[in-house]
C-alpha positions in Angstrom: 111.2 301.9 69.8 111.8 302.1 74.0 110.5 299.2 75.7 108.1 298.8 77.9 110.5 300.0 81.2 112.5 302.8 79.3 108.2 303.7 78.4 106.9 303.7 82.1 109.9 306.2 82.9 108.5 308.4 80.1 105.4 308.5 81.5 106.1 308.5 85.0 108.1 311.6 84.3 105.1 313.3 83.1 102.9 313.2 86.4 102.5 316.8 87.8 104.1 317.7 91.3 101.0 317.9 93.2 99.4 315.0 91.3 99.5 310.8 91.7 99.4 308.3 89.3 98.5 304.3 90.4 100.7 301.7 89.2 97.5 300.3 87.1 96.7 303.4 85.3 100.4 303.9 84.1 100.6 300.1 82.9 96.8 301.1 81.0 98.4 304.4 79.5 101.2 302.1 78.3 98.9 299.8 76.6 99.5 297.1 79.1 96.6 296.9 81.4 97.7 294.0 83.8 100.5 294.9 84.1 100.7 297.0 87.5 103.2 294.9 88.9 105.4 295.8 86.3 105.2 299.6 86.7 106.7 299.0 90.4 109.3 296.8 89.4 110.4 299.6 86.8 110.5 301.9 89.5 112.4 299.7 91.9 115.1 298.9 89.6 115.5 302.8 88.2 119.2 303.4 88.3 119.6 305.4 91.8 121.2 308.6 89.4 118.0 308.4 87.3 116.0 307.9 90.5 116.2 311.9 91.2 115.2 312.6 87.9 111.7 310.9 87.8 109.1 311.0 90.3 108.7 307.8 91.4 107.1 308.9 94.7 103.7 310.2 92.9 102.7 306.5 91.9 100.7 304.9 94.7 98.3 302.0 94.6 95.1 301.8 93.8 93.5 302.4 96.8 95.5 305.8 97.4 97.7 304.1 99.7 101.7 303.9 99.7 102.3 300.4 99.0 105.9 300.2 98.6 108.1 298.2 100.7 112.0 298.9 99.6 113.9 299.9 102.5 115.8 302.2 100.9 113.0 304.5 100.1 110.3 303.6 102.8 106.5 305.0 103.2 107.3 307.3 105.4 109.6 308.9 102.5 107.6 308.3 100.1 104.5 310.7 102.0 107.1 313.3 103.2 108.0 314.1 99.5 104.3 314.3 99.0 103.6 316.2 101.7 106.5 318.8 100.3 104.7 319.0 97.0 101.5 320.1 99.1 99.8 316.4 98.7 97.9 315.7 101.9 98.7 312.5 103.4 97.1 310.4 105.8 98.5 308.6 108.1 95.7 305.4 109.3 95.7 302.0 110.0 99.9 301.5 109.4 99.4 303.0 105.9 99.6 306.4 104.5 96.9 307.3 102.1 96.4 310.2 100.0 92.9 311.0 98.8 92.8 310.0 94.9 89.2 311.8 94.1 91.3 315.2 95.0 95.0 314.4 93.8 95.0 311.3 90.7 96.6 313.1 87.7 94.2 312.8 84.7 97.1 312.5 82.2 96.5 312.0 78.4 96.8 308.6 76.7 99.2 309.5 73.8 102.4 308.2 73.7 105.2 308.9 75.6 
């Protein structure tokens, strides 16, 4: 059985180009509700070899915005890969945004 980490890869690996994913709704599809916190710590501590190989930059916060705050992979990256997969992004207030009504991914629930 993976654990809960080697399990968010899974399923991060499974958003759509062109689609977003929050950190909440992956923890929920993982059967761990609270545990959004979690999702971006797996993310942040991917091996930087694996890093290419799952989309890290299609989970955003709940609010659409880029929350992350690495400096190796900034929100400015973070919405220039979007942009590149034909995401809009908004740049407002500091923040880049993208418009979750047009772009969340409606992924299934079954195990990854």
């Amino acid at each position: 059985m993976k654990n809960f980490y080697d399990r968010i890869i899974a399923r991060v690996k499974r958003i759509p180009e062109g689609k977003v994913a929050t950190y909440g709704q992956i923890a929920v599809m993982e059967g761990s509700p609270r545990s959004a916190r979690a999702v971006g710590w797996a993310l942040h501590q991917m091996n930087p070899a694996l890093a290419r190989q799952v989309p890290w930059w299609r989970v955003i916060n709940r609010e659409g915005r880029i929350s992350t705050t690495c400096q190796e992979h900034t929100g400015a990256e973070q919405a220039a890969i979007l942009k590149k997969e034909e995401i809009q992004v908004e740049y407002r207030d500091g923040n880049y945004y993208v418009d979750l009504k047009r772009y969340l991914w409606r992924g299934d629930f079954s195990s990854s």
